[in-house]
C-alpha positions, 0 to 999 in steps of 0.5 A: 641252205645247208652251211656246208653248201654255203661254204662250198659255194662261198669257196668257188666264188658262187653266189648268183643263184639266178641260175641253180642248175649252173652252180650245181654243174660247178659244184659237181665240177669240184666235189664229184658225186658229193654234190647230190641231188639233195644239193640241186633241190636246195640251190632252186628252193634257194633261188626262188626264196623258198624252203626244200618242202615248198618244192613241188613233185613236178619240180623234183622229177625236172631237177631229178632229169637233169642231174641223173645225166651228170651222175650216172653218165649215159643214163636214159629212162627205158619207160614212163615214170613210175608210181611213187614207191613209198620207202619203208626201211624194216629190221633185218629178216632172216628170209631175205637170203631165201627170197634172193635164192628164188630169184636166182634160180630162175635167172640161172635157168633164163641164163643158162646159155650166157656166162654169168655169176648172180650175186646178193647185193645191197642191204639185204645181203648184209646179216642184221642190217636194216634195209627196204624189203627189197632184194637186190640182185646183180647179175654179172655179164661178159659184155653190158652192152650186148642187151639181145643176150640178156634182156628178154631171159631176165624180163622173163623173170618178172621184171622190165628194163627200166633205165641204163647208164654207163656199164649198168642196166637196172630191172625192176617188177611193174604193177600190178606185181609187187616191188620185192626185188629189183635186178642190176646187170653189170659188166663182170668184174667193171666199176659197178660190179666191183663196188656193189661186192666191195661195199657188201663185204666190207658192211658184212665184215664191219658190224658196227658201220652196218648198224651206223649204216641202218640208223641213218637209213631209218632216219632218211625213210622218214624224211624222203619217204615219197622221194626214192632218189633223195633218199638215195642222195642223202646216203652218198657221203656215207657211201663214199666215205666208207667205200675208201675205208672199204677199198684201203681194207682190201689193199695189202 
């Protein structure tokens, strides 16, 4: 187990794993969206007296339904699971902004009849960052919650509704079509919004955090590169440490 875990627990007096997904809930309860899925997968391989890799993929997809719930509040699935998507994080291309233009194009035709502004989010909209190939569109809606208003225009584009949480709906292609953009609506100018453009703007104004950004991607794709979630999970810190340099940078 992580040292930096042992010593969270140690702190929190936690150190009955017989039941891993309590502890985790208790630590969520203290550190917020630093406890991570990563953790979850540690504290059961810990419990069970087991190392992370002897966790089966039937394992990882309950731990991964119990904690989602916690950290996306309201979240449900809208469908089966998917195929594993093998995670691939490539240099920077230059074709990225133009694929993202295609997209657009046909949301603001779909869209025309709601107020809605189209933004180039994610690695993929930061010049010389290294990302999956995967262009991640947000598009900014008056109301989240009003899915009659949106859902069937966006769909029409070649995506499918596959999961809600809390101000949030995500979209993404299903086979036989190809993974090469996934779609995120958003209350205009709610929480998800905000931090998706902040986040964005402060990697394309601070080259060097986006190229610490990209390394350490690299890196996590070939460790969890069958495990999109826990890829995900082990950027938080990185996320969250840089989000409170991104929001001081914004403050006057």
């Amino acid at each position: 187990m992580d040292s930096k875990l042992q010593d969270h627990l140690r702190r929190l007096g936690l150190s009955d794993l017989s039941d891993p997904h309590t502890v985790w809930v208790a630590l969520h309860a203290d550190v917020g969206d630093r406890a991570t899925l990563i953790h979850r997968y540690e504290l059961e391989a810990a419990s069970r007296g087991i190392n992370v890799a002897q966790l089966t993929d039937a394992d990882r997809t309950a731990m991964q339904m119990e904690v989602l719930p916690i950290l996306l509040p309201g979240w449900q699935s809208t469908g089966d699971a998917s195929p594993i998507d093998p995670i691939d994080v490539l240099d920077y291309d230059d074709a990225w902004p133009a694929r993202f233009e295609v997209t657009k194009a046909c949301l603001q035709a779909a869209l025309s009849q709601l107020d809605v502004v189209i933004e180039h989010v994610g690695s993929t909209a930061v010049p010389g960052l290294s990302a999956k190939p995967i262009i991640d569109i947000m598009v900014a809606v008056p109301d989240v919650e009003d899915e009659e208003s949106y859902v069937a225009a966006i769909e029409s584009c070649g995506v499918t509704l596959r999961s809600s949480d809390e101000g949030h709906r995500y979209f993404k292609p299903m086979p036989p079509l190809p993974r090469v953009m996934q779609i995120h609506v958003a209350e205009a100018d709610g929480g998800w919004h905000h931090r998706h453009l902040l986040f964005r703007d402060y990697l394309r104004a601070h080259p060097e955090a986006a190229a610490e950004y990209g390394a350490l991607k690299k890196g996590l794709a070939k460790t969890y590169r069958n495990d999109r979630l826990a890829y995900n999970a082990a950027k938080t810190d990185f996320i969250l440490d840089h989000m409170e340099l991104a929001e001081a940078w914004t403050t006057p």
